[in-house]
C-alpha positions in Angstrom: -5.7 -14.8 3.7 -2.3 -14.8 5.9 -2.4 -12.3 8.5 0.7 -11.6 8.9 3.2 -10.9 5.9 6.9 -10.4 6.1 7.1 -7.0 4.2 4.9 -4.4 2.5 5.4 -5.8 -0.7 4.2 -9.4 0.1 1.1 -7.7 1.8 -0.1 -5.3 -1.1 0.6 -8.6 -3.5 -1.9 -9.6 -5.9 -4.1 -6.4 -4.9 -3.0 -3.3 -6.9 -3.9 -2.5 -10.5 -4.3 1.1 -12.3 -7.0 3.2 -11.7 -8.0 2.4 -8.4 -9.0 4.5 -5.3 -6.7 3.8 -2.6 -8.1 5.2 1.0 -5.3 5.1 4.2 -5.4 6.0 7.5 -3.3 7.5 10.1 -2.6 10.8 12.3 0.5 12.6 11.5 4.0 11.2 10.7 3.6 8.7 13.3 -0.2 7.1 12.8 0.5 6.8 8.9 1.5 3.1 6.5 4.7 4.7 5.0 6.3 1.3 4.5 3.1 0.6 2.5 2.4 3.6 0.7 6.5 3.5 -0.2 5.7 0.1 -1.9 2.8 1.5 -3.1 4.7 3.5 -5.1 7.7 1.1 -6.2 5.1 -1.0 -7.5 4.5 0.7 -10.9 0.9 1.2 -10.7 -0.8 4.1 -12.2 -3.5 6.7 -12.0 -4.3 5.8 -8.7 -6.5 8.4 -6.6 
């Protein structure tokens, strides 16, 4: 697995499908992944908890 990816979209590929639990870290606006959980979103999965 490539450590580094060149955006959020590329990084959550091939790991996202409906119904899964999804657990993210962070503290506050500035600790949290909101380029990941924005693509997280745009990616058209559902019933995620």
């Amino acid at each position: 697995m490539k450590k580094v990816h060149p955006d959020a979209e590329a990084a959550l590929h091939g790991l996202l499908c409906d119904g899964m639990t999804i657990m993210a870290g962070g503290f506050g606006l500035c600790g949290i992944p909101e380029n990941l959980i924005l693509a997280l979103r745009e990616s058209g999965v559902k019933n995620i908890t």
